[in-house]
C-alpha positions in Angstrom: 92.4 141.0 98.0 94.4 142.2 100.8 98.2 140.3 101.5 96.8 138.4 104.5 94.3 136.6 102.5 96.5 136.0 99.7 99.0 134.3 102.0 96.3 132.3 104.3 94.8 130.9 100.3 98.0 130.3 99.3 99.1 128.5 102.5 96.0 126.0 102.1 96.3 125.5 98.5 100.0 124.3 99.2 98.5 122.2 102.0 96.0 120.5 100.4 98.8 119.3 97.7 101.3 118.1 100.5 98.6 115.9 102.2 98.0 114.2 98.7 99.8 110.7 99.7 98.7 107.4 97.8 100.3 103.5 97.6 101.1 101.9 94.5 98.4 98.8 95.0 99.3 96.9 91.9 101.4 97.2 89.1 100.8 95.4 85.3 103.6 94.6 83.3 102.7 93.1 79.7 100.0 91.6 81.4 101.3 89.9 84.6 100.6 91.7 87.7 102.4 92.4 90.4 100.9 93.4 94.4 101.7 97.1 96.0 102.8 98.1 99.1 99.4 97.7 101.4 100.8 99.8 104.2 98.1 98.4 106.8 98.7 94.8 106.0 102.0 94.4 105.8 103.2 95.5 109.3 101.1 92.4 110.3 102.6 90.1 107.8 105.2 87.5 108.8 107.3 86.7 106.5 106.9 90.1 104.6 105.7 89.3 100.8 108.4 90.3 98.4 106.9 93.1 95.9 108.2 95.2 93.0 107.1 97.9 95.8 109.0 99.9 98.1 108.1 98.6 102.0 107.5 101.5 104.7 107.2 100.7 108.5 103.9 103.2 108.6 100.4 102.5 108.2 99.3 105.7 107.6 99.9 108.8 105.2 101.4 111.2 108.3 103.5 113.8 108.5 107.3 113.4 108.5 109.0 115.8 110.7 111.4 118.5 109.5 114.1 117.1 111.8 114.0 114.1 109.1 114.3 116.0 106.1 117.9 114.9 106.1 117.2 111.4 106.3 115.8 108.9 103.8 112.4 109.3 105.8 111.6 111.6 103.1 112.1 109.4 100.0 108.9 107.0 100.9 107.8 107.5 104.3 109.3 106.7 107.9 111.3 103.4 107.8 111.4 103.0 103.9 112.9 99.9 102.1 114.2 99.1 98.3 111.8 96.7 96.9 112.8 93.2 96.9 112.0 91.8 93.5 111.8 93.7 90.3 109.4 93.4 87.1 111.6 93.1 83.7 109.9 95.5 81.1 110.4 94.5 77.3 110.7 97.9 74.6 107.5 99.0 74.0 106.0 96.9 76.8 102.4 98.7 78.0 103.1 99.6 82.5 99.8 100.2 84.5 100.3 101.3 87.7 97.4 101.3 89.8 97.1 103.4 93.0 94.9 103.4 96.1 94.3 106.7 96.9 94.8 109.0 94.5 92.1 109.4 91.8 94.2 109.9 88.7 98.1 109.8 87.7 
């Protein structure tokens, strides 16, 4: 296999993993659940609900530019918030975390 095709497979491999994005939809804590982030519905909703989730401003699973690298853009997606509530987690407590897009975590 010459260099060139070794470095065009390896440059798709590594871009297939960066385009895997995914939402937390719900979360289960000892048995009481708790909504995700639905990034299409919430920039509609007014008031925002309060989740154990982080909020983002986008409705999509785009790109963030390089120019935001630097900025906390990059932590989870373009206008990113702290959740607003928390779940309290007993020792030993069983966490399911359910996710929207990707198949397995």
């Amino acid at each position: 296999m010459s260099f060139l095709t070794k470095t065009l497979f390896a440059a798709l491999v590594a871009a297939a993993g960066v385009s895997a994005h995914g939402h937390v939809e719900s979360i289960s804590v000892g048995g009481t659940d708790y909504d995700g982030l639905n990034p299409g519905a919430a920039a509609n909703e007014n008031p925002r609900k309060e989740l154990v989730a982080w909020f983002a401003t986008n409705t999509d699973n785009g790109f963030v530019e390089p120019s935001a690298f630097g900025d906390a853009d990059i932590i989870c997606h373009r206008g990113a918030e702290n959740a607003v509530k928390s779940a309290k987690v007993k020792a030993g407590e069983k966490i399911t975390i359910k996710w929207d897009t990707w198949p397995e975590s």
